[in-house]
RONU-220248 format. One record per residue (C-alpha): x, y, z; residue in three letters. Coordinates in nm, 3 decimals, padded with zeros to 5 digits, always signed. Layout:
{{X, Y, Z}, ALA}
...
***
This chain:
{{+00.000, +00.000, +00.000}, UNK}
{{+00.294, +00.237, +00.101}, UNK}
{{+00.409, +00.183, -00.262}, UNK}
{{+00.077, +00.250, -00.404}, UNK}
{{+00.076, +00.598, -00.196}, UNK}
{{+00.382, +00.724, -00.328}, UNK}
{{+00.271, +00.626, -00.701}, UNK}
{{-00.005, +00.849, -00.633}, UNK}
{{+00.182, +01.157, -00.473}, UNK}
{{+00.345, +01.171, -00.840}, UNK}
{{+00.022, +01.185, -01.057}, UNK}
{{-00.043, +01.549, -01.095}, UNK}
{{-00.371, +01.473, -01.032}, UNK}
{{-00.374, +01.392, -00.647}, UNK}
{{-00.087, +01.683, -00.582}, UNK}
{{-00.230, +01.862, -00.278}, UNK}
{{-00.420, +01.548, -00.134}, UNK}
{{-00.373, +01.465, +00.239}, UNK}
{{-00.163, +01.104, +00.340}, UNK}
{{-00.522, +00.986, +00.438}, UNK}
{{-00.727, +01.077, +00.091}, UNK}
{{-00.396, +00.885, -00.100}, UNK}
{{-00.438, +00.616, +00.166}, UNK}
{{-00.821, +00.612, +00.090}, UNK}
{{-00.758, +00.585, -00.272}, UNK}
{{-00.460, +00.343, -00.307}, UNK}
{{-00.706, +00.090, -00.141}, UNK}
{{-00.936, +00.055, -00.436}, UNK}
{{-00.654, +00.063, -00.691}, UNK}
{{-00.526, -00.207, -00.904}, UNK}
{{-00.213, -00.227, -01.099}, UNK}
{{-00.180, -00.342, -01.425}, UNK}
{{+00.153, -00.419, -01.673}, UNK}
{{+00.050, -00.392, -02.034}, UNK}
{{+00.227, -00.485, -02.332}, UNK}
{{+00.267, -00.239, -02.643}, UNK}
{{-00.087, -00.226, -02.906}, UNK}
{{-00.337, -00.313, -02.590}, UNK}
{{-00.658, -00.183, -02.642}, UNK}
{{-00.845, -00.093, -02.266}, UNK}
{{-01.124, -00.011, -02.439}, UNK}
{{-01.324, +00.084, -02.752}, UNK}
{{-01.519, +00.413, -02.816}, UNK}
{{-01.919, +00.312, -02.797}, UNK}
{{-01.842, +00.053, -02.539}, UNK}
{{-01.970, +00.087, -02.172}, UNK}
{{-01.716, +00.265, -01.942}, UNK}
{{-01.665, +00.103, -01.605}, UNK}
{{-01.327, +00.178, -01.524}, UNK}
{{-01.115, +00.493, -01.447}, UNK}
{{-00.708, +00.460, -01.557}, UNK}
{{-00.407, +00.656, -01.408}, UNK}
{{-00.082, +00.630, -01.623}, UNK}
{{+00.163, +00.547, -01.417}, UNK}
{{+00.434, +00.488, -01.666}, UNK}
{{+00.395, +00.507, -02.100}, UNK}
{{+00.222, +00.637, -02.358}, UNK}
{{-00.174, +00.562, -02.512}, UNK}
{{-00.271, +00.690, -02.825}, UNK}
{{-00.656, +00.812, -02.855}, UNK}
{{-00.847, +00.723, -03.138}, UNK}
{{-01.152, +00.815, -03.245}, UNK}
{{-01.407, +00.657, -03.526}, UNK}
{{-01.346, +00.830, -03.855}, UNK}
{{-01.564, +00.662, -04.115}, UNK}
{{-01.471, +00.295, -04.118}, UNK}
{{-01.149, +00.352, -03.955}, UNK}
{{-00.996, +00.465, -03.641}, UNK}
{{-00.796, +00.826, -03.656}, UNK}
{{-00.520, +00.881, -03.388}, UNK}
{{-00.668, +01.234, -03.213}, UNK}
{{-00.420, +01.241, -02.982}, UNK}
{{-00.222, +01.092, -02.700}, UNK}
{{-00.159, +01.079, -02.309}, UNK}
{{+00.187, +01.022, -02.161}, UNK}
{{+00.251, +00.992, -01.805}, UNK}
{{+00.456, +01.320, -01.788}, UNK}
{{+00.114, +01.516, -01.871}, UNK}
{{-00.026, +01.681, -01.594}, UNK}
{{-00.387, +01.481, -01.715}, UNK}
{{-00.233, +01.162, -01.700}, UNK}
{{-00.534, +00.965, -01.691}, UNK}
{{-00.841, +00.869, -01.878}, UNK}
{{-01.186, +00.668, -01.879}, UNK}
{{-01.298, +00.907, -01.629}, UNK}
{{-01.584, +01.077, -01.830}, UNK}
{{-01.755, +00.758, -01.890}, UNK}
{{-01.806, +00.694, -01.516}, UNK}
{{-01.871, +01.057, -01.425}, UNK}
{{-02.157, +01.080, -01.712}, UNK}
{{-02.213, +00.707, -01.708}, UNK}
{{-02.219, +00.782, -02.120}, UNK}
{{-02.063, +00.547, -02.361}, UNK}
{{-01.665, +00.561, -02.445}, UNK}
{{-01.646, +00.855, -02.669}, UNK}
{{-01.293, +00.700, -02.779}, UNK}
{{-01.034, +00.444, -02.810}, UNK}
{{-00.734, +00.381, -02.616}, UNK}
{{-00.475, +00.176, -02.678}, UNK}
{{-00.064, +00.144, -02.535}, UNK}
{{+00.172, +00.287, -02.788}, UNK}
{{+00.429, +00.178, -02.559}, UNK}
{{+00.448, -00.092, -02.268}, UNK}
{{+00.219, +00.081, -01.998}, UNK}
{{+00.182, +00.033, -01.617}, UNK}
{{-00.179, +00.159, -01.511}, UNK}
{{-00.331, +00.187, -01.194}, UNK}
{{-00.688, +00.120, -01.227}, UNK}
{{-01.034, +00.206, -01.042}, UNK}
{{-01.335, +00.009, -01.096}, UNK}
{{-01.713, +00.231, -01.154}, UNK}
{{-01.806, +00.130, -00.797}, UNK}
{{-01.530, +00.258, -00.616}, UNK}
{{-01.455, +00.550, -00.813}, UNK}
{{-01.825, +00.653, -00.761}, UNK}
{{-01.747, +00.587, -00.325}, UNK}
{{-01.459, +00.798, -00.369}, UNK}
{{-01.651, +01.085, -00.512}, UNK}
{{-01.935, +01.076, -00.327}, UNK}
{{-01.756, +01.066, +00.014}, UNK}
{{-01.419, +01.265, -00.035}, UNK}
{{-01.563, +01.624, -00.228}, UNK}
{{-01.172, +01.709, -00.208}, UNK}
{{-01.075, +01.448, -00.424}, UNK}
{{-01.407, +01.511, -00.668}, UNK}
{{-01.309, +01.865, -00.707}, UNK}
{{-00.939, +01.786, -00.815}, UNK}
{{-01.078, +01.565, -01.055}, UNK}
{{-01.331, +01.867, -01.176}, UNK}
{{-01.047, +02.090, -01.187}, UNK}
{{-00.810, +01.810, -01.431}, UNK}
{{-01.093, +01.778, -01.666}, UNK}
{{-01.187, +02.153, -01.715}, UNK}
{{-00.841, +02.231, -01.779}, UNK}
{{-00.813, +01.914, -02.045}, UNK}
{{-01.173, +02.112, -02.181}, UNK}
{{-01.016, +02.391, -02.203}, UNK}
{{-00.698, +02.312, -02.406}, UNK}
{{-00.962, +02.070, -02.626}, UNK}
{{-01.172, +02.422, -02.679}, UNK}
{{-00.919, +02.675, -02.703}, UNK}
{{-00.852, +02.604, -03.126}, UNK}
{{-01.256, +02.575, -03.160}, UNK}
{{-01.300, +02.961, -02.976}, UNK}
{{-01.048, +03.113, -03.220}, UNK}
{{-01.204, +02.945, -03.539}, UNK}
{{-01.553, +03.128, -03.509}, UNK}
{{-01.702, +03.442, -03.331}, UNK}
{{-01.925, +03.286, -03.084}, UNK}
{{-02.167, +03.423, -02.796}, UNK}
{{-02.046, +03.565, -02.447}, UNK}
{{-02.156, +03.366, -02.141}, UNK}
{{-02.200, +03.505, -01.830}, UNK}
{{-02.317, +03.280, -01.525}, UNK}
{{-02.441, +03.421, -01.185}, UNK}
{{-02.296, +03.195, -00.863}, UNK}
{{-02.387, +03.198, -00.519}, UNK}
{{-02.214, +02.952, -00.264}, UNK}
{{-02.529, +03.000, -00.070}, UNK}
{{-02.926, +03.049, -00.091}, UNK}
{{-03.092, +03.343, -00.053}, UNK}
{{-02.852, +03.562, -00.211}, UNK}
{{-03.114, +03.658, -00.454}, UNK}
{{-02.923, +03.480, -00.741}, UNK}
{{-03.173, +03.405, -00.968}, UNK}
{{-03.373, +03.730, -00.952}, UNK}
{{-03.015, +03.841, -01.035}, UNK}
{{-03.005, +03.674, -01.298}, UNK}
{{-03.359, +03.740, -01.475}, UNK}
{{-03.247, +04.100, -01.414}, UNK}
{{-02.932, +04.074, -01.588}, UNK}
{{-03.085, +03.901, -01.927}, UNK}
{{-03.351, +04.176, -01.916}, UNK}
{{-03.104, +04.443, -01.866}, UNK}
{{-02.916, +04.346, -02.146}, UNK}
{{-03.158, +04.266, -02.383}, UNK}
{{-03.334, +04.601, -02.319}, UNK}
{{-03.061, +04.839, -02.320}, UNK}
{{-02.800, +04.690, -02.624}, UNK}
{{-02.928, +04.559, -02.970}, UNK}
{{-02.771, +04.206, -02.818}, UNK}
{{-02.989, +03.918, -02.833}, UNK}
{{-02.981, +03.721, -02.526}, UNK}
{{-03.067, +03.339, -02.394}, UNK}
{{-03.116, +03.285, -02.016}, UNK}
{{-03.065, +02.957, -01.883}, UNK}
{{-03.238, +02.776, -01.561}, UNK}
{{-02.945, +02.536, -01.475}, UNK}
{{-03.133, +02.475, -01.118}, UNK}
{{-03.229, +02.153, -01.296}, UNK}
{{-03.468, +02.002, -00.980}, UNK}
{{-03.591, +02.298, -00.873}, UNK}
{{-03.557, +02.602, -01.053}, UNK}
{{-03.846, +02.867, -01.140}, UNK}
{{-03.714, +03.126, -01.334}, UNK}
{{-03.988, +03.060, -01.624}, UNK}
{{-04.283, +03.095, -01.348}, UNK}
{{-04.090, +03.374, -01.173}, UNK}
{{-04.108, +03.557, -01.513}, UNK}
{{-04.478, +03.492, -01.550}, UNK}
{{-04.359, +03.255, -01.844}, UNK}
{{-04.522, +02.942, -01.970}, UNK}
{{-04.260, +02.755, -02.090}, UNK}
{{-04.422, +02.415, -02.330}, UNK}
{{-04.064, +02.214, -02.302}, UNK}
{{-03.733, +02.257, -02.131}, UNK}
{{-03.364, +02.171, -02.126}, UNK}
{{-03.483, +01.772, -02.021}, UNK}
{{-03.695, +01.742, -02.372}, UNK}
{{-03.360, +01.927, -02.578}, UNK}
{{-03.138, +01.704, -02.450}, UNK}
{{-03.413, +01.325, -02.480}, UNK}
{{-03.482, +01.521, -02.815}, UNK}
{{-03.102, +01.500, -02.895}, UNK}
{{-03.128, +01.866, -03.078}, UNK}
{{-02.829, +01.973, -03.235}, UNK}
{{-02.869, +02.252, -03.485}, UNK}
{{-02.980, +02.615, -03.442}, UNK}
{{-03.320, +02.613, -03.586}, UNK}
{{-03.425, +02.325, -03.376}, UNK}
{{-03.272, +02.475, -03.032}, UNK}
{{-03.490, +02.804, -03.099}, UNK}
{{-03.832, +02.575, -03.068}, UNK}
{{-03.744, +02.482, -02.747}, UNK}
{{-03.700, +02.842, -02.589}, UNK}
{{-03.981, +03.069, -02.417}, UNK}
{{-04.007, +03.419, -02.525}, UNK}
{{-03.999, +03.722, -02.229}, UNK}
{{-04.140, +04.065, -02.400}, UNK}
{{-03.809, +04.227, -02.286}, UNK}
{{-03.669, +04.055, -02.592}, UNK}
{{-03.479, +03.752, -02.419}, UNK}
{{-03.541, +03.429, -02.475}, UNK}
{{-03.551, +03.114, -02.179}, UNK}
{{-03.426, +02.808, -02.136}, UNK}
{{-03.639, +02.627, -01.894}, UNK}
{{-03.555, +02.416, -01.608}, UNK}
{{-03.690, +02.073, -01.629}, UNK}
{{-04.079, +02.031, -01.529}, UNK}
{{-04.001, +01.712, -01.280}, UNK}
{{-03.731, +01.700, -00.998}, UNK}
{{-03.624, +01.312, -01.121}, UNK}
{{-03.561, +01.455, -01.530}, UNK}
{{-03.268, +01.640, -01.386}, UNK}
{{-03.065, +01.363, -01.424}, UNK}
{{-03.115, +01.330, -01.789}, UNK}
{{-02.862, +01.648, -01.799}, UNK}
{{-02.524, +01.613, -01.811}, UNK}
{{-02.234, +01.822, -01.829}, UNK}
{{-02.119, +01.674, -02.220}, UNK}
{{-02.518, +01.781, -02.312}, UNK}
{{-02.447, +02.132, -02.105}, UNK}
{{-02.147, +02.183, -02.382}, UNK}
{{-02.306, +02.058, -02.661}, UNK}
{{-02.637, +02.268, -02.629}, UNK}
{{-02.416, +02.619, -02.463}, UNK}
{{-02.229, +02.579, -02.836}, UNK}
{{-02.554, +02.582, -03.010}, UNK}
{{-02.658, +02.850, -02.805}, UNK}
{{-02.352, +03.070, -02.856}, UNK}
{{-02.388, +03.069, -03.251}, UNK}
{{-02.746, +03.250, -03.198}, UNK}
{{-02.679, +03.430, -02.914}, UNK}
{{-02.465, +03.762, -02.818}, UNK}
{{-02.479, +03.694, -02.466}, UNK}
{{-02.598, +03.376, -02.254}, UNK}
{{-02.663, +03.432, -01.877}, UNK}
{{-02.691, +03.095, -01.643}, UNK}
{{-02.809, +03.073, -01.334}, UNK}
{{-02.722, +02.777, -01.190}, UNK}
{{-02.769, +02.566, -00.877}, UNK}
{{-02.593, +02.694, -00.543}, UNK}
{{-02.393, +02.356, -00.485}, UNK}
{{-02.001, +02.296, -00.625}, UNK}
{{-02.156, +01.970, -00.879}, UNK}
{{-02.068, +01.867, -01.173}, UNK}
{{-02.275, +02.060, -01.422}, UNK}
{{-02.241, +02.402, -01.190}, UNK}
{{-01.822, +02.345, -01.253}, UNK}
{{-01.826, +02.248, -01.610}, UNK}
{{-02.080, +02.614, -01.649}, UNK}
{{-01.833, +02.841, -01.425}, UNK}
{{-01.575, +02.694, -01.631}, UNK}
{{-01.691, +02.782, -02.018}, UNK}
{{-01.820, +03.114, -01.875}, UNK}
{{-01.651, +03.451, -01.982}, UNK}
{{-01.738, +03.625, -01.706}, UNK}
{{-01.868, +03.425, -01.331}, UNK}
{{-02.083, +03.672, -01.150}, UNK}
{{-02.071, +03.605, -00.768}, UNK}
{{-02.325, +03.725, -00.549}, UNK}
{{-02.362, +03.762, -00.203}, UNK}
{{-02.583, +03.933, +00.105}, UNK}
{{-02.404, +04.160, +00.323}, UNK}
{{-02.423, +03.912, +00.657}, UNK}
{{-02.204, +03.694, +00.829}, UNK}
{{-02.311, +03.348, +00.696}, UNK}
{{-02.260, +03.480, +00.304}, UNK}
{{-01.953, +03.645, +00.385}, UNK}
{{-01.780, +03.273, +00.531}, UNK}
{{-01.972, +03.060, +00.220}, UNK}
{{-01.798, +03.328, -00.015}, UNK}
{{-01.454, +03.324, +00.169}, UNK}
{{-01.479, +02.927, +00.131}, UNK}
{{-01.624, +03.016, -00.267}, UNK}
{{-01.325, +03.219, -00.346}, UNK}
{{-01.092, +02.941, -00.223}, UNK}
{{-01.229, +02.694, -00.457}, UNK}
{{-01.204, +02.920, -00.734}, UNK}
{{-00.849, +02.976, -00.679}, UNK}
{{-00.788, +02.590, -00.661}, UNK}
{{-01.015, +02.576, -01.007}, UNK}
{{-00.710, +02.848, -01.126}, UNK}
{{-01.010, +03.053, -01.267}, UNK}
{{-00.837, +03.384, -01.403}, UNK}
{{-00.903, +03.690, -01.155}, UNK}
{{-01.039, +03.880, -01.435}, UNK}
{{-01.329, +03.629, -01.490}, UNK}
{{-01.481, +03.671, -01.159}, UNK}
{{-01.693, +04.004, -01.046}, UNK}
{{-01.781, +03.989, -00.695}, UNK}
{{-02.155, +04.159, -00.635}, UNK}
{{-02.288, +04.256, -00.300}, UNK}
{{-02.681, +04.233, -00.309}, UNK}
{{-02.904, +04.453, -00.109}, UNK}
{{-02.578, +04.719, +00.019}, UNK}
{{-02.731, +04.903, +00.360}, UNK}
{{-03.012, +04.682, +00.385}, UNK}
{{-03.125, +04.675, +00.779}, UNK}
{{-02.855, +04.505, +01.009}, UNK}
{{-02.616, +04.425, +00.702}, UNK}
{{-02.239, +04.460, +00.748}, UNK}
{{-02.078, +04.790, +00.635}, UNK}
{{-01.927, +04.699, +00.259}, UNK}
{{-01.585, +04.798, +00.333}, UNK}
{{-01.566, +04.555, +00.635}, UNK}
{{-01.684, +04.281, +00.453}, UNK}
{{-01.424, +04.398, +00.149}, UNK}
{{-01.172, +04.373, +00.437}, UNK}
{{-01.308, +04.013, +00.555}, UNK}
{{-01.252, +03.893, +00.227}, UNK}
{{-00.937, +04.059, +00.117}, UNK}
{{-01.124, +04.209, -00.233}, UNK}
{{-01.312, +04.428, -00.316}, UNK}
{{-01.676, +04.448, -00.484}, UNK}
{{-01.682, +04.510, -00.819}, UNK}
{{-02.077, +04.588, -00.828}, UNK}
{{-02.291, +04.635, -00.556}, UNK}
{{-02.626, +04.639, -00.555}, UNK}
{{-02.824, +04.876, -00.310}, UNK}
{{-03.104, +04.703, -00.091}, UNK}
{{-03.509, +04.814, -00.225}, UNK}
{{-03.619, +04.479, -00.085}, UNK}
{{-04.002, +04.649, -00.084}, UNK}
{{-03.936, +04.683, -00.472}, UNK}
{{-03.779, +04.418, -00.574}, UNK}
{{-04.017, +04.175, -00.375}, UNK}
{{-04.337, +04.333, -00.557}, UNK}
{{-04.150, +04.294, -00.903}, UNK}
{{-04.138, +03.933, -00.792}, UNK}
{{-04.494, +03.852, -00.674}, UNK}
{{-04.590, +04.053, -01.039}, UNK}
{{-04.376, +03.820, -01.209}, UNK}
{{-04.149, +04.119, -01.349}, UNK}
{{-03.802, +04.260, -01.319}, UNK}
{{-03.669, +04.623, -01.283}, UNK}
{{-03.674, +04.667, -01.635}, UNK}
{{-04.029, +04.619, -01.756}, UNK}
{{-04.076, +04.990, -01.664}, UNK}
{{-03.851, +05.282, -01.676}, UNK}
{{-03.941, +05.373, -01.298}, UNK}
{{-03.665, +05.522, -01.156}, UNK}
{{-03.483, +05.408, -00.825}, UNK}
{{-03.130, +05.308, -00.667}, UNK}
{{-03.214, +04.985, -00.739}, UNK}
{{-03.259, +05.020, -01.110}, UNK}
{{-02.940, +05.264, -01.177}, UNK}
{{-02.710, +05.037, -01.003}, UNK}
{{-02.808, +04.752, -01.188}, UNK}
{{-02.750, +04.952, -01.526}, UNK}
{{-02.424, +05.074, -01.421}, UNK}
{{-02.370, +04.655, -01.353}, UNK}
{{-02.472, +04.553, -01.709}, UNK}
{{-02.274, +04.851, -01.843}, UNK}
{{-01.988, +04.731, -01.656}, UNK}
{{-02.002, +04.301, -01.760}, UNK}
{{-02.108, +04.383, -02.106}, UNK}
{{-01.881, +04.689, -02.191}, UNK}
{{-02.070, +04.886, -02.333}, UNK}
{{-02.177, +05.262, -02.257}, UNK}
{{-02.578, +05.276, -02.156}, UNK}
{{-02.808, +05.581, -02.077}, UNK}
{{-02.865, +05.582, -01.724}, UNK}
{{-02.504, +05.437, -01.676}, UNK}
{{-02.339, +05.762, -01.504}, UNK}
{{-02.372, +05.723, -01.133}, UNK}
{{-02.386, +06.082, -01.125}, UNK}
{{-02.721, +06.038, -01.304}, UNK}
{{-02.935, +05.923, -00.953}, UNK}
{{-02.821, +06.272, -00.788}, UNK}
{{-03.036, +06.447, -01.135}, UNK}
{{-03.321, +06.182, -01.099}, UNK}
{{-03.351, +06.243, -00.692}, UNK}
{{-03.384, +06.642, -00.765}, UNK}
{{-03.657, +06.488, -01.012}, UNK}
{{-03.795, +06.407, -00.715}, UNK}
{{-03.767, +06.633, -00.457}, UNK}
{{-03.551, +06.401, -00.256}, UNK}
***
């Protein structure tokens, strides 16, 4: 076992795991000697094991008519040293085939102990995350450059009742109203999300019937999509808890490409948990809004947030860290909770809770009227700020002119 453990300690993979998660992990491994021209396995086939590369090279194949076409390959020295993983994560079929170009030693995890390990060690499932979104994004990176494609921004909280999604609906709104950019929401809070009732939409299918439906071109994507009359367009959660699971992160790609090639900008508001899907969003996203309430429980959840996205390596220009509902009554002064956190805001949003609840009970957002408040002019100055662009209303020296308006 001791020789397992320090096998482990050199896969870049585990680097940063406690003696007790290697211990935990070299249990359930198995080590395999393979000759040179082995095939593991063959792209269609069922996936239930996970590989580590120990020593050697595999070449990756992948079906190119009748024939296999060599796409790549994986040498122990890579810092992803390891394959067979997305098969058990998505429980999809092998999307390729592997086979030794040299003689290999592998370490090997079966589907039922790889699934323990994630489910009781989120450490270890979050390196993991963090291997495969950086193999994503070197896959990606020549795909981005080929084509101009859409701008996704995703609104994050580490914790519930941050006002996320209203956020969110805001944002797409925003956007769509005040730019000539045509916008897509999507409701990534796949068992529970509400963003099409909370918009007073009636949405006739949803991300679950896109993905059984197996859509894959831009005409077809649009007939799935709800229309608000601020000009945005929604992608509904799924209408039954239990159809979340037909979504997986591979589909969340697939459909988010689709998306970009109609789209200028795609917001997501996703579930407050660090799963799967939620990762695989934060990590195509241009821009990762995270939002937070000015108390004590939000400011330790985001401390704890921020970590993770350091260990994720997300660039600090991707994230912009929003306070929600600024001087509300009892909420933390924003420059101690700047200090608490060792950053600053880069939006803030001032609290009108009486406002913002009766736009939700009327199943609007600040936009479907050009009421003026604090509320409404900071969230302007927010979209002017993610999107770039200059907007009327913009100026924060505007509210001073609008409160003389007003005698106030």
């Amino acid at each position: 076992m001791v020789f397992i453990i320090e096998i482990l300690k050199k896969i870049p993979l585990f680097d940063g795991l406690e003696e007790t998660d290697l211990k935990k992990i070299s249990e359930v491994v198995k080590e395999r000697a393979l000759p040179t021209g082995t095939v593991l396995f063959k792209e269609g086939e069922k996936g239930d094991c996970f590989y580590l590369l120990k020593n050697g090279t595999v070449d990756v194949f992948k079906k190119d008519g009748d024939s296999d076409k060599k796409v790549t390959s994986i040498s122990h020295n890579d810092e992803s040293s390891f394959f067979g993983e997305m098969a058990l994560i998505e429980g999809a079929p092998r999307n390729a085939t592997i086979k030794t170009a040299t003689e290999c030693d592998v370490l090997e995890i079966d589907k039922v102990n790889f699934d323990m390990l994630l489910r009781l060690n989120s450490f270890i499932a979050l390196r993991i995350m963090t291997a495969l979104t950086k193999r994503f994004r070197s896959e990606s990176e020549g795909a981005k450059e080929e084509a101009k494609v859409g701008k996704i921004i995703t609104v994050f909280s580490p914790k519930g009742g941050s006002g996320k999604t209203v956020f969110a609906a805001n944002l797409a709104a925003g956007i769509a109203k005040h730019t000539e950019n045509k916008v897509l929401l999507v409701d990534l809070d796949l068992q529970f999300g509400d963003m099409a009732f909370m918009l007073g939409l009636k949405a006739k299918r949803t991300i679950a019937e896109m993905v059984d439906d197996n859509v894959e071109d831009a005409e077809s994507f649009k007939k799935y999509l709800v229309s608000h009359s601020m000009g945005f367009e929604v992608l509904a959660s799924p209408f039954k808890p239990e159809q979340s699971e037909m979504v997986n992160s591979n589909h969340l790609r697939r459909l988010i490409k689709i998306a970009q090639s109609i789209f200028d900008y795609i917001v997501i508001d996703t579930h407050s948990l660090f799963q799967d899907l939620t990762i695989n969003a934060l990590d195509i996203s241009d821009l990762i809004c995270l939002l937070m309430s000015p108390d004590m429980n939000h400011i330790k959840s985001m401390h704890m947030c921020l970590k993770v996205m350091e260990t994720l390596k997300y660039p600090s220009e991707k994230i912009r860290l929003i306070l929600n509902r600024e001087e509300s009554m009892y909420a933390k002064p924003k420059a101690d909770i700047e200090t608490a956190l060792k950053r600053k805001f880069d939006f803030s949003l001032h609290d009108d809770w009486k406002h913002a609840s009766d736009l939700v009970n009327d199943q609007k957002t600040v936009f479907d009227s050009n009421t003026p408040s604090q509320y409404r002019t900071d969230f302007i100055q927010c979209i002017s700020g993610l999107t770039g662009e200059k907007i009327e209303g913009s100026d924060p020296s505007l509210l001073k002119t609008i409160k003389g308006w007003f005698g106030n």
